[in-house]
GUSELUM-222821 format. One record per residue (C-alpha): residue in three letters; residue number from 1; x, y, z. Coordinates in Angstrom, 1 decimal, padded with zeros to 4 digits. Example, Ala and Ser with C-alpha at 12.3 -4.5 7.8 and 13.67 -1.06 7.14 Angstrom:
<rs>
resn  resi  px  py  pz
ALA  1  012.3  -004.5  007.8
SER  2  013.7  -001.1  007.1
</rs>
This chain:
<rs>
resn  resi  px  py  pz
UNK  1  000.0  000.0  000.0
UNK  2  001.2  003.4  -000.8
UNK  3  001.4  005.7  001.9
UNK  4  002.0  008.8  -000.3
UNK  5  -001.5  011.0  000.0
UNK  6  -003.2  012.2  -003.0
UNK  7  -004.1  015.9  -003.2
UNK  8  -007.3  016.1  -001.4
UNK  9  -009.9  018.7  -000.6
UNK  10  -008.7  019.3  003.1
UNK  11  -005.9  021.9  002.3
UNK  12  -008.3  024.2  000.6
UNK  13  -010.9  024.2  001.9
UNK  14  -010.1  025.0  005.6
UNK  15  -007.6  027.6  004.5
UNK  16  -005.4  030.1  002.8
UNK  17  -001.8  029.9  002.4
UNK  18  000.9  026.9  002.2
UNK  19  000.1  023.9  003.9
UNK  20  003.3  022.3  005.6
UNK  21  004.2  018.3  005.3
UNK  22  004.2  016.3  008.5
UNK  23  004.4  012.9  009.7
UNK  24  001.0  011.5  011.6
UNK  25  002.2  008.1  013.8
UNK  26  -000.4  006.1  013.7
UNK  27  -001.3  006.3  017.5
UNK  28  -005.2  004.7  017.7
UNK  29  -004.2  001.8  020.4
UNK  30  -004.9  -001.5  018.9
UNK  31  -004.2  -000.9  015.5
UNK  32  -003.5  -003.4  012.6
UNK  33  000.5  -003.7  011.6
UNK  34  -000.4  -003.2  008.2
UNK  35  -002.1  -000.2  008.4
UNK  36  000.0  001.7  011.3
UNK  37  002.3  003.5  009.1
UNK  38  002.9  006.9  009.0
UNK  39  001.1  008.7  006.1
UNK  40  002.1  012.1  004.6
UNK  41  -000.7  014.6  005.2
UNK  42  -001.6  018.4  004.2
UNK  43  -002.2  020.3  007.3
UNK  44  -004.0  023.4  006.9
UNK  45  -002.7  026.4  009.2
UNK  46  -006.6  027.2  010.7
UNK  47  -010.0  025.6  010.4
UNK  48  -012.8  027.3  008.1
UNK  49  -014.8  030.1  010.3
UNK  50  -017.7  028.6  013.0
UNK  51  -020.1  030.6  010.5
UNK  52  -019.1  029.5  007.4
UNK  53  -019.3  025.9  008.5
UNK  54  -022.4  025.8  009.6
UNK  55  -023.7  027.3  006.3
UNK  56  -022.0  024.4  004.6
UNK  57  -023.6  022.0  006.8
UNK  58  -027.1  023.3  007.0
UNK  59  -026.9  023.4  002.6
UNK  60  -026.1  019.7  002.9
UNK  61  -028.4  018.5  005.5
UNK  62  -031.3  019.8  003.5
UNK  63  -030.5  017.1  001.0
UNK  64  -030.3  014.3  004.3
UNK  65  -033.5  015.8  005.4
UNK  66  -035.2  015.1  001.9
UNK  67  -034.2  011.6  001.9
UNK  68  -035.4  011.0  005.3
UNK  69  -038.8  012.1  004.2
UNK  70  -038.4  010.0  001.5
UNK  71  -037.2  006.9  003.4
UNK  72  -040.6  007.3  005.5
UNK  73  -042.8  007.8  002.7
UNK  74  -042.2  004.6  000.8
UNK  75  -042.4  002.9  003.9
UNK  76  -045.5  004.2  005.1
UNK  77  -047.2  004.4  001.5
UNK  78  -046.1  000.3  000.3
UNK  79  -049.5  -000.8  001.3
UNK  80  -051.1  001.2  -000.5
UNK  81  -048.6  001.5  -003.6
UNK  82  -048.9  -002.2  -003.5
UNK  83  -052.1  -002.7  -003.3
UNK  84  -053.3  -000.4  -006.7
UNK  85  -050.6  -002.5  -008.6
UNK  86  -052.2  -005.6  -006.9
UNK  87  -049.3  -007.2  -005.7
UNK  88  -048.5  -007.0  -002.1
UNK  89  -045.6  -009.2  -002.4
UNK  90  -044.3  -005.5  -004.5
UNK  91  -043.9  -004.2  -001.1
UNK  92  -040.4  -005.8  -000.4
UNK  93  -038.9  -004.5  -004.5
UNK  94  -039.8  -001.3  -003.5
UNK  95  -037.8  -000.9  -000.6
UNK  96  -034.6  -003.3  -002.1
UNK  97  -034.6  -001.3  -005.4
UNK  98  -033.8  001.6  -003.6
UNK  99  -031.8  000.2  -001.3
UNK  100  -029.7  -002.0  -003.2
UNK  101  -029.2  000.9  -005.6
UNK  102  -028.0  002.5  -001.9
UNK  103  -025.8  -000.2  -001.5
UNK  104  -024.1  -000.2  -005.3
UNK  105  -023.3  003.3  -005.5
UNK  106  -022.8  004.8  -002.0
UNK  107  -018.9  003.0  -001.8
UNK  108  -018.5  004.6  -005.6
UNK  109  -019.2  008.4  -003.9
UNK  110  -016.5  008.3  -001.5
UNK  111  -013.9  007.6  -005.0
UNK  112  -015.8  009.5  -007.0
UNK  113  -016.7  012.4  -004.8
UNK  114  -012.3  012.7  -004.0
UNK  115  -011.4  013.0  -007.5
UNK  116  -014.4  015.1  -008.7
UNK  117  -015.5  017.3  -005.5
UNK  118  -018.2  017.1  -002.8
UNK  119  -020.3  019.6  -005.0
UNK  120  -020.5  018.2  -007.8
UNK  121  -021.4  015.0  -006.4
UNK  122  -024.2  016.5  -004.6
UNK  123  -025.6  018.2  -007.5
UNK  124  -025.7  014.8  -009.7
UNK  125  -027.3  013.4  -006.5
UNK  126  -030.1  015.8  -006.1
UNK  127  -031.1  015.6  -009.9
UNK  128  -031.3  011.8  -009.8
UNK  129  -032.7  011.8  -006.7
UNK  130  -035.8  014.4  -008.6
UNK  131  -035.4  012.2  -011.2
UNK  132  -036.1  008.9  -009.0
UNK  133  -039.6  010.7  -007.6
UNK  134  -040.6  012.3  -010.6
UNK  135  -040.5  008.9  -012.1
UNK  136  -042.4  007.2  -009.1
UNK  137  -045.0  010.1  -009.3
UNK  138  -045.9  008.9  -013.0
UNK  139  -045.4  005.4  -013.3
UNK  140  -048.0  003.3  -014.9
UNK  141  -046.4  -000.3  -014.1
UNK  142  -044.6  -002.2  -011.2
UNK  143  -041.8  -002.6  -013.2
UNK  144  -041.6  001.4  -013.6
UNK  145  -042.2  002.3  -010.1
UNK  146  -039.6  -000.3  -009.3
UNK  147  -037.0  001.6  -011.6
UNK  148  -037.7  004.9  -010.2
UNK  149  -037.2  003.5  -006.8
UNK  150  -033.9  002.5  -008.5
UNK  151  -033.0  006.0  -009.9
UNK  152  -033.7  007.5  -006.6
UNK  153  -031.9  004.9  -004.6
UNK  154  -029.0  006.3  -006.4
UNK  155  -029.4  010.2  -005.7
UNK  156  -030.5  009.5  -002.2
UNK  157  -027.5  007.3  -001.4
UNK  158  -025.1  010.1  -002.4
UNK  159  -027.0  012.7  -000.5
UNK  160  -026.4  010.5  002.8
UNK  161  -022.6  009.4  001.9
UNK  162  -021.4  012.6  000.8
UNK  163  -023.1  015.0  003.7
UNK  164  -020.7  012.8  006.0
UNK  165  -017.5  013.3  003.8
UNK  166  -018.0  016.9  004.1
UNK  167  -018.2  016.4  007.7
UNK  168  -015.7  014.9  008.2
UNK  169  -013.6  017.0  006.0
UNK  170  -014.3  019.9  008.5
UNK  171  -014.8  018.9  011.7
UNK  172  -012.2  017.6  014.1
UNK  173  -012.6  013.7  015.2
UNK  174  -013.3  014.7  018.6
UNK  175  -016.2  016.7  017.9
UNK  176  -017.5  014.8  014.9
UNK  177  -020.0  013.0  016.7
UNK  178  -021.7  016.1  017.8
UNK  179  -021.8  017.1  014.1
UNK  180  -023.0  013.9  013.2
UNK  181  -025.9  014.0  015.7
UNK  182  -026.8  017.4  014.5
UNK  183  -027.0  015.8  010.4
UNK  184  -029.1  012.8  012.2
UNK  185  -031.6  015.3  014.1
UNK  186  -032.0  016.7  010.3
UNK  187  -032.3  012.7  009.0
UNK  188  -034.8  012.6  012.2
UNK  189  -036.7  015.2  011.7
UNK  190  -037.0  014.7  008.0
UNK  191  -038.0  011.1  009.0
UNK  192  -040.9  011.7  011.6
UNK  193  -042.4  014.2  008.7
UNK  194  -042.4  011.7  005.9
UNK  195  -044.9  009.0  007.1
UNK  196  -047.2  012.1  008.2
UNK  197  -046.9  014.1  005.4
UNK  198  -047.0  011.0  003.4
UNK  199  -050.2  009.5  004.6
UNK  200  -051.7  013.2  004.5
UNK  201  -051.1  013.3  000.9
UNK  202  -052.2  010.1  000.5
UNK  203  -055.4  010.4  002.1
UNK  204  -056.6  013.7  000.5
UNK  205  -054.5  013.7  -003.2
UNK  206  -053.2  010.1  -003.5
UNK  207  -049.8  008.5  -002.7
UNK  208  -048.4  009.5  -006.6
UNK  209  -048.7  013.2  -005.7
UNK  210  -046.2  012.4  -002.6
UNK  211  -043.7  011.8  -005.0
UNK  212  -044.0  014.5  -007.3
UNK  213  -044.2  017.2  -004.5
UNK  214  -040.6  016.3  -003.9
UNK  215  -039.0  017.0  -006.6
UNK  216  -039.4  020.5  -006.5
UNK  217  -038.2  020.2  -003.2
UNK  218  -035.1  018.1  -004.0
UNK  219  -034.2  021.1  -007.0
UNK  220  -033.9  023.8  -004.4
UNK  221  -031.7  021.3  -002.6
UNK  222  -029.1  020.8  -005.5
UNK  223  -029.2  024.6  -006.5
UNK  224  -028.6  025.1  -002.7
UNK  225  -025.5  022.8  -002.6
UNK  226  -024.2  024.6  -005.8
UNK  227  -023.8  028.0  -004.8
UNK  228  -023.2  027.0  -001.4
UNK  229  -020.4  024.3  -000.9
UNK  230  -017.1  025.0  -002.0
UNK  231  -014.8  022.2  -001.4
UNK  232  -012.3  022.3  -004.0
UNK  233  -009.6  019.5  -005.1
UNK  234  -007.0  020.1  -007.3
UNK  235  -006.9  019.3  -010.8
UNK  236  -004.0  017.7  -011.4
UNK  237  -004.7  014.5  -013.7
UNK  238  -006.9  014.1  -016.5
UNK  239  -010.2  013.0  -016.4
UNK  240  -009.8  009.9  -018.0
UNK  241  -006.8  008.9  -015.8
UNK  242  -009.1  009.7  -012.6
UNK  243  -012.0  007.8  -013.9
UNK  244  -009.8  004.8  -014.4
UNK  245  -009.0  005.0  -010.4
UNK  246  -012.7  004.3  -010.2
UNK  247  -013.4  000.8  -009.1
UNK  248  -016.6  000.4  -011.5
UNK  249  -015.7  -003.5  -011.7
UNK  250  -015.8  -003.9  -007.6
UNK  251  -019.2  -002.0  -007.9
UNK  252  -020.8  -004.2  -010.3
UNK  253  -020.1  -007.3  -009.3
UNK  254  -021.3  -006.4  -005.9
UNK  255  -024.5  -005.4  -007.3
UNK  256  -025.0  -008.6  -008.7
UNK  257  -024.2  -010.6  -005.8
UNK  258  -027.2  -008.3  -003.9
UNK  259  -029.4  -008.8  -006.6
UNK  260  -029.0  -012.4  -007.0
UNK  261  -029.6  -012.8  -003.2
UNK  262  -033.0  -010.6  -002.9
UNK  263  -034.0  -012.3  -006.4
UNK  264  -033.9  -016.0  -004.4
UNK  265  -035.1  -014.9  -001.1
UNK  266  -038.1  -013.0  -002.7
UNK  267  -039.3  -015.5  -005.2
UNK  268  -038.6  -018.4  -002.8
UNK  269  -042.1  -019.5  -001.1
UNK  270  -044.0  -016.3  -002.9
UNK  271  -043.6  -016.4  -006.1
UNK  272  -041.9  -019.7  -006.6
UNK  273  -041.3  -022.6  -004.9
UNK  274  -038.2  -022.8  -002.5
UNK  275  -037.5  -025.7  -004.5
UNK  276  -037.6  -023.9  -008.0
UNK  277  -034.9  -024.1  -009.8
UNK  278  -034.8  -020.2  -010.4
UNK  279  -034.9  -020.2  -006.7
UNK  280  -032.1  -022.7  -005.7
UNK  281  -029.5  -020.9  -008.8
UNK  282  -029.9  -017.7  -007.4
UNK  283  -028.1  -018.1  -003.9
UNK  284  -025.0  -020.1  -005.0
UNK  285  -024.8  -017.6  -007.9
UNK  286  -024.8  -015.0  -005.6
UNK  287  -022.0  -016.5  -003.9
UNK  288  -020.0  -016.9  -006.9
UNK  289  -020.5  -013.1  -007.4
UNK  290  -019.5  -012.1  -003.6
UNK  291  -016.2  -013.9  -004.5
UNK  292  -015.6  -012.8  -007.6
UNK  293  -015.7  -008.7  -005.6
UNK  294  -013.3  -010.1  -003.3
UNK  295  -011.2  -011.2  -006.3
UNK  296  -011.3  -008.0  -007.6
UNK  297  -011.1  -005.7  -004.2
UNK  298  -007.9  -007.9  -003.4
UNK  299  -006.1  -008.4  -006.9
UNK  300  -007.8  -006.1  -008.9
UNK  301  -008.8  -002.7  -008.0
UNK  302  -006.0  000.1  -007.5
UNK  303  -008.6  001.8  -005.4
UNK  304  -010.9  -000.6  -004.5
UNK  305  -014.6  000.5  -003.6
UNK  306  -014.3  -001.3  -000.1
UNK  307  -010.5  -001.7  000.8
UNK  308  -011.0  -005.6  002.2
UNK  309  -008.2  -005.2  003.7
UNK  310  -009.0  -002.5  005.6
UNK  311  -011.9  -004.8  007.4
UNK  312  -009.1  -007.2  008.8
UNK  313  -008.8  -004.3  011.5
UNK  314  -010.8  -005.5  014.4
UNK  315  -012.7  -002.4  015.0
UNK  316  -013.6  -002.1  011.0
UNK  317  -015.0  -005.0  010.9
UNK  318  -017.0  -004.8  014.0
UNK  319  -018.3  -001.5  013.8
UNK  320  -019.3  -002.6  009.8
UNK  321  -021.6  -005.9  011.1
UNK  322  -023.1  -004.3  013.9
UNK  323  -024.4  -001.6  011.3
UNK  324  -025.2  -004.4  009.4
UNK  325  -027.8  -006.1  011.9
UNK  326  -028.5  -003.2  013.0
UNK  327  -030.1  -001.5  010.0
UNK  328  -031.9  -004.7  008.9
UNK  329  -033.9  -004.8  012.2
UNK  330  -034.3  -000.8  011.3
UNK  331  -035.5  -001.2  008.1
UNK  332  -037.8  -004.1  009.0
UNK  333  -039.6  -002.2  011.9
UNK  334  -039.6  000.8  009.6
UNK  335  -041.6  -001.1  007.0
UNK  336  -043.4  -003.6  009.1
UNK  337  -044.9  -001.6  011.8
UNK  338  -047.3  000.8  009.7
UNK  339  -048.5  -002.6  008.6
UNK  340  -048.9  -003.5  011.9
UNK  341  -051.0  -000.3  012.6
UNK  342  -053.2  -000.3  009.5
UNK  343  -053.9  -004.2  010.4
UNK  344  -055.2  -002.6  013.5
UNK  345  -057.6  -000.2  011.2
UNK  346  -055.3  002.8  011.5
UNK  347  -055.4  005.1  008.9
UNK  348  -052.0  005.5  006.6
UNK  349  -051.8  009.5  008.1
UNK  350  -052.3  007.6  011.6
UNK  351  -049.6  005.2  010.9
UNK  352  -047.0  007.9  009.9
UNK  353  -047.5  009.1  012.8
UNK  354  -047.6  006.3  015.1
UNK  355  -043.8  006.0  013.9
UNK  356  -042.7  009.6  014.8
UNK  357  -041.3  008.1  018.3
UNK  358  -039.0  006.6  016.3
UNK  359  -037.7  009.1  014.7
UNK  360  -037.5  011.4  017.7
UNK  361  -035.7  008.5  019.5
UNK  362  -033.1  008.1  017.0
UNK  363  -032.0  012.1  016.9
UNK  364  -032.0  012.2  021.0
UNK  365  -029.8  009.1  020.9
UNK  366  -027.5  010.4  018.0
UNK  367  -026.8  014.1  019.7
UNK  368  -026.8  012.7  022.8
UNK  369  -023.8  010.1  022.5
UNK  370  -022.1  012.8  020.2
UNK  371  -022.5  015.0  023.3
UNK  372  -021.0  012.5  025.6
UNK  373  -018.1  011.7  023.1
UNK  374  -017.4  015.0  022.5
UNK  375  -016.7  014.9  026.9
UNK  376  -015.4  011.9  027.2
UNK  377  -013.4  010.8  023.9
UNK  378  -015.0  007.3  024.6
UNK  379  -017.1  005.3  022.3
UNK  380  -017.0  001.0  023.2
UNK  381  -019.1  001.5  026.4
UNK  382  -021.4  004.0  025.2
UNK  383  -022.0  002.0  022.5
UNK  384  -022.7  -001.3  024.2
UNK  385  -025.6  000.5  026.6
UNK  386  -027.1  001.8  023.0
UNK  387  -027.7  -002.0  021.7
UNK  388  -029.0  -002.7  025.0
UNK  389  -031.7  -000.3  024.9
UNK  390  -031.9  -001.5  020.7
UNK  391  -032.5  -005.3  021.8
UNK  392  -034.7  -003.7  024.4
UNK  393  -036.9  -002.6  022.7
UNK  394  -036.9  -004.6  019.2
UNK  395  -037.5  -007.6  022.0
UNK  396  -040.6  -005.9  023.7
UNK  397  -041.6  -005.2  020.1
UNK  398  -042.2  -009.2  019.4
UNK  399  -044.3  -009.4  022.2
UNK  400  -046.8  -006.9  021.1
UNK  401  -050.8  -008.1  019.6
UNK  402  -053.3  -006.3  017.8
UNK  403  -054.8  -005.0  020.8
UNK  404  -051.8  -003.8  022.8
UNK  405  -052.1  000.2  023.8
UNK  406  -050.5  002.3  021.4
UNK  407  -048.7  003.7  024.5
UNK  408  -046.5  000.9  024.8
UNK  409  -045.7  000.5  020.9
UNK  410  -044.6  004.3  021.4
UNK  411  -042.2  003.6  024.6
UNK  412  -040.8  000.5  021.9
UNK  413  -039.9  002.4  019.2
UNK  414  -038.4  004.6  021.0
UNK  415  -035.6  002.6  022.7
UNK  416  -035.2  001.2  019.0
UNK  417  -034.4  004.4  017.9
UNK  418  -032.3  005.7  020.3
UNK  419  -030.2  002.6  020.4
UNK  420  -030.1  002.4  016.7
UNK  421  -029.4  006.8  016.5
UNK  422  -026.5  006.6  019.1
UNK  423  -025.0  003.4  017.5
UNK  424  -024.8  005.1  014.3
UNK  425  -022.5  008.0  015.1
UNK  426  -020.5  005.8  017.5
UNK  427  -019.7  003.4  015.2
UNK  428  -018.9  005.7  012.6
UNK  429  -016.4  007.3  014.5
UNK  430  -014.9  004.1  015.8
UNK  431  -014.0  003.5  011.9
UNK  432  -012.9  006.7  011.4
UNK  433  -010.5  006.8  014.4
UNK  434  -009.3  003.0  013.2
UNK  435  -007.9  004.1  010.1
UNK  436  -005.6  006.5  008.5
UNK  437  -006.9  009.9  007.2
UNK  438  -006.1  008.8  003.4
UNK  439  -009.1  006.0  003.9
UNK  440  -011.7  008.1  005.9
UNK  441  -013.7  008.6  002.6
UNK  442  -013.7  005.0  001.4
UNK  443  -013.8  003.6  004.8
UNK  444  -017.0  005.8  005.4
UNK  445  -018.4  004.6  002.0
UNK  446  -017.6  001.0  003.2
UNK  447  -020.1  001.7  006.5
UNK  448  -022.9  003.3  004.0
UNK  449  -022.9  -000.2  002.0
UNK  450  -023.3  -002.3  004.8
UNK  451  -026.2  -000.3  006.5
UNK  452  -027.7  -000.1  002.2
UNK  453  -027.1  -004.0  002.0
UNK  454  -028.4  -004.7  005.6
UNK  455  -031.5  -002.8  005.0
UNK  456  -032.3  -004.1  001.8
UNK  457  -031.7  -007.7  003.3
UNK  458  -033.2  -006.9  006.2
UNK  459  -036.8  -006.0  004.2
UNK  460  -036.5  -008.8  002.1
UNK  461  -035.9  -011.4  004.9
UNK  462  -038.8  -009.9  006.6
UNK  463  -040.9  -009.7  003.6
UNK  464  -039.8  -014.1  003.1
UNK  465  -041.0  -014.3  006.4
UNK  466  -044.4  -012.0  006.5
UNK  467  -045.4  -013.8  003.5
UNK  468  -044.8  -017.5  003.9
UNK  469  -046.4  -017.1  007.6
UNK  470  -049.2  -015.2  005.9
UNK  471  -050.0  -017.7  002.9
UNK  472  -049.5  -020.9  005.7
UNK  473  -051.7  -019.1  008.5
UNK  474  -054.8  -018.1  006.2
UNK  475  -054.6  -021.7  004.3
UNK  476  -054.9  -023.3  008.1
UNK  477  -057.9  -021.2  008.5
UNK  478  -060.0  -021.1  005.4
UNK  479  -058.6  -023.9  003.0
UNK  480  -061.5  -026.0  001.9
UNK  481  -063.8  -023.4  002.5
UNK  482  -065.7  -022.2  -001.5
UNK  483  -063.1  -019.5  -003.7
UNK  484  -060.7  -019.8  -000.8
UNK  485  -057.6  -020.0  -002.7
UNK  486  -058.4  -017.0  -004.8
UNK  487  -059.8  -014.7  -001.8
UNK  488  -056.4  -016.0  -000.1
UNK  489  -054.4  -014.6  -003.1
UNK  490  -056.5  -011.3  -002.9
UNK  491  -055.8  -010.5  000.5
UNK  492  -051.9  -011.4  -000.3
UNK  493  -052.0  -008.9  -002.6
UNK  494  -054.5  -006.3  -001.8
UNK  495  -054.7  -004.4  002.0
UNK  496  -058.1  -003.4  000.2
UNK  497  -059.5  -007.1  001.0
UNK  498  -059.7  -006.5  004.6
UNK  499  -062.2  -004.2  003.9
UNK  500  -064.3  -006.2  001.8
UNK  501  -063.7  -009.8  003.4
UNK  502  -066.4  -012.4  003.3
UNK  503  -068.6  -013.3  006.3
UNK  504  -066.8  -014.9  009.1
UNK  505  -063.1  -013.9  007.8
UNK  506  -062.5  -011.3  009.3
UNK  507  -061.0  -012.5  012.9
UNK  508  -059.2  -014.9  011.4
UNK  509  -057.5  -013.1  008.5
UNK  510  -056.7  -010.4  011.1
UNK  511  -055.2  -013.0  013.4
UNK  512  -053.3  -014.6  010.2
UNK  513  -051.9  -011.2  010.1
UNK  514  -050.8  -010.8  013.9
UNK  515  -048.8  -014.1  013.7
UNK  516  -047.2  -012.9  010.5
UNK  517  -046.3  -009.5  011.9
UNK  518  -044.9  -011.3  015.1
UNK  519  -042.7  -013.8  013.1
UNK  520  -041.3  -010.9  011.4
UNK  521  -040.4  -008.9  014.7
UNK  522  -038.8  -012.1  016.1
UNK  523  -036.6  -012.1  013.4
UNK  524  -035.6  -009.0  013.7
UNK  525  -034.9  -009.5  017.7
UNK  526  -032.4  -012.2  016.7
UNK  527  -031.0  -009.8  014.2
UNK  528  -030.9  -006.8  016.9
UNK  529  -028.7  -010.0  019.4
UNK  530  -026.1  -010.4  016.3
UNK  531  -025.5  -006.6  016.0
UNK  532  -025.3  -006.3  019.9
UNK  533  -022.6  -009.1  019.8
UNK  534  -020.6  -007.5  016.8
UNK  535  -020.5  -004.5  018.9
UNK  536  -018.5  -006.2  022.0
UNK  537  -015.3  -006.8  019.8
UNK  538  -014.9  -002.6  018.9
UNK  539  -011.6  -001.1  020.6
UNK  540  -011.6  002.0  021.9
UNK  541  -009.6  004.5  020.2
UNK  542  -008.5  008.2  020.2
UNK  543  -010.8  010.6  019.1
UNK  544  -008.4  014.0  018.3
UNK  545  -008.9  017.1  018.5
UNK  546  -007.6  018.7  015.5
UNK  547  -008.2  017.8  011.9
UNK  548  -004.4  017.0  011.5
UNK  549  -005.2  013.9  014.1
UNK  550  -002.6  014.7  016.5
UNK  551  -002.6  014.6  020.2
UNK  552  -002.3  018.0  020.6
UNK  553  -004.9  017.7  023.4
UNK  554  -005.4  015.7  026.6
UNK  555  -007.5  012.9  026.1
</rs>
């Protein structure tokens, strides 16, 4: 590995003059070998001005506001999406087109985003991402809405990855986390709106006018960005030489490893046979394809998208799984439970905001642990109390039934969120402080794809398992009974049905529901137990003061 740094964007962008070469020791305690050697760095002679920065941030987080509202709107508008394309089972494409779209691209902005500027990325992002909804808002197929899902996934990915980058290019370690809770009070905020304002739109307009009144929205956001953010890199190769830095290959065969995997594990028992043959290629395919981007991230790549290598480093890897488990149980409870409150004949407005704890949860726990970091310079412990307060209350969740007081699925989702907030900006500054500066990018990319691949194989597990316990339960009931098998496919495909069940099905198909719902949230409990284990091997390490990463400043 070269330890030579490539011009970056830190020297200009947090001041004027000539930027003097030092040596940084690697001093984070614990520390691979292989990645402890000093690197030569750019230190600027002063940070860019308190008021400055916080106009930069605020222009970004308007962009990680938008995709929160987004994020909530899908989840709390799949019923009824699904239902006027009559397929219910659509439900679970709509959040993994997105998200694996999430997962593809997000490792490509920290690369891309280096060689080609924070601005520009976040312009490109905020037109797909209009370009995502405005297709949504107008689609006249599954296959359509699925695409713009895809298209969005994309824009919204970048805006996420590349508001962090710009964090962290102007914010010391130390007080990083309070930045980051800040950007996750805006993702919070942004996220308690969008199941509200989504179900109010819904209800009065239609869900297809949710999508289109974003994109105005999301156009404001990029012309903000562009007169706004100015982090400069220099120009000192051609285009054509920095595009071949890009790891395009890494990318796509990551891509189709995800997509092989959620092809399998949605088809299987819904829309095939788990004995299909369609079914049984697709998951040893997918393998194939997950070893073939470890071929090419090892052997391959001069830059590779995630630097393998870099997750040998105890703390990487750690820190990357628990977001992993973490944001499938996330995502699953983020789609799942407006199900769970319609089921209960909740309205979709009502269910957005039956989810706002949630989201208020996750921005006290993410500016609180930021807070306490910011004190302390500690992380592991802090982090350990969050997943206990996540298995908490993703374990209380699984014991909940259709009659339960909404009082106590409030209290729920609010320890899920506040573990799930707080363990966010931990982790993210446990990788940070692991690694050398030269890999903070790339190493923050490498987080954003396991959270994008967790989620979209989090929804899709849940989805396997809402729908096989949904078809078995209501074919106990009623099988036998006249048109059974067709009213059975009507209600798997249509939250309409319920409304217009035949005599003497309705307790039952409710129930059928329940059990469904309650498989899905004991899944994600043994999920939520994974990430809390993961997060038991993360060291502690130094959190500076100072960009330049010295200790310049008692811990």
């Amino acid at each position: 590995m070269s330890t030579s740094r490539r011009p970056s964007e830190i020297t200009p962008l947090l001041g004027d003059g000539d930027s003097s070469k030092v040596t940084e020791a690697n001093t984070n305690t614990g520390s691979s070998a292989q990645w402890a050697t000093s690197e030569q760095i750019s230190i600027p002679p002063e940070e860019r001005s308190p008021r400055r920065l916080y106009i930069t941030l605020a222009s970004v987080y308007v962009g990680v506001f938008l995709g929160a509202l987004d994020g909530t709107i899908i989840a709390t508008l799949s019923a009824p999406i699904s239902t006027s394309f009559n397929s219910l089972s659509l439900l679970s494409w709509l959040a993994s087109a997105y998200l694996i779209a999430n997962a593809a691209c997000q490792p490509l902005s920290g690369r891309l985003t280096d060689i080609f500027s924070r601005r520009r990325g976040l312009v490109v992002s905020n037109i797909l991402f209009a370009a995502g909804n405005l297709i949504c808002g107008l689609a006249t197929s599954q296959w359509t809405m699925i695409a713009g899902r895809a298209v969005a996934g994309v824009g919204g990915g970048g805006l996420m990855a590349i508001s962090t980058f710009v964090a962290s290019d102007l914010v010391p370690l130390r007080k990083r986390g309070i930045v980051q809770g800040l950007g996750n009070v805006c993702f919070g905020t942004g996220a308690g709106l969008g199941g509200v304002f989504g179900g109010w739109v819904t209800d009065l307009w239609g869900w297809r006018v949710a999508f289109l009144a974003q994109v105005p929205l999301v156009l404001v956001s990029g012309i903000l960005v562009w007169w706004v953010v100015d982090v400069p890199v220099k120009e000192s190769d051609s285009d054509g030489s920095k595009l071949s830095r890009v790891d395009f290959l890494g990318s796509s065969t990551l891509l189709l490893a995800l997509v092989l995997l959620l092809l399998g594990l949605n088809s299987g028992g819904n829309v095939l046979p788990w004995t299909h043959p369609l079914v049984l290629a697709c998951f040893p395919l997918s393998g194939v394809a997950l070893l073939a981007f470890i071929y090419v991230e090892l052997y391959i790549a001069s830059e590779p998208v995630i630097p393998v290598r870099l997750l040998l480093n105890r703390t990487v890897a750690a820190a990357c799984l628990c977001n992993w488990f973490t944001t499938m149980v996330t995502f699953t409870v983020l789609f799942y439970m407006p199900i769970f409150f319609q089921v209960k004949g909740v309205s979709t407005t009502g269910a957005g905001l039956r989810m706002i704890p949630q989201s208020v949860g996750a921005s006290f726990g993410s500016l609180g642990s930021g807070l306490i970091m910011n004190r302390t310079g500690k992380y592991k412990v802090l982090s350990v109390g969050l997943l206990i307060s996540f298995c908490l209350g993703t374990g209380l969740l699984s014991t909940l039934s259709l009659y339960a007081p909404d009082g106590l699925c409030y209290i729920y989702l609010f320890l899920i969120g506040t573990g799930y907030g707080g363990m966010l900006t931990c982790t993210l500054l446990a990788v940070i402080a692991a690694v050398d500066h030269e890999h903070q990018a790339v190493i923050t990319s490498a987080t954003y794809a396991f959270r994008s691949t967790g989620s979209s194989l989090g929804v899709t597990i849940a989805s396997a398992v809402f729908q096989n316990l949904l078809g078995s339960c209501l074919n106990k009931k009623f099988a036998g009974q006249p048109g059974a098998e067709e009213e059975i496919q009507r209600i798997r495909d249509s939250f309409d049905e319920l409304n217009n069940l035949p005599p003497g099905w309705e307790e039952g198909v409710r129930h059928s529901f329940a059990t469904a719902l309650k498989g899905v949230f004991v899944t994600a409990f043994g999920l939520a137990i994974l990430g809390a284990v993961c997060a038991l091997f993360i060291k502690q390490h130094i959190l500076h003061n100072n960009l330049a990463r010295r200790d310049s400043a008692p811990q």
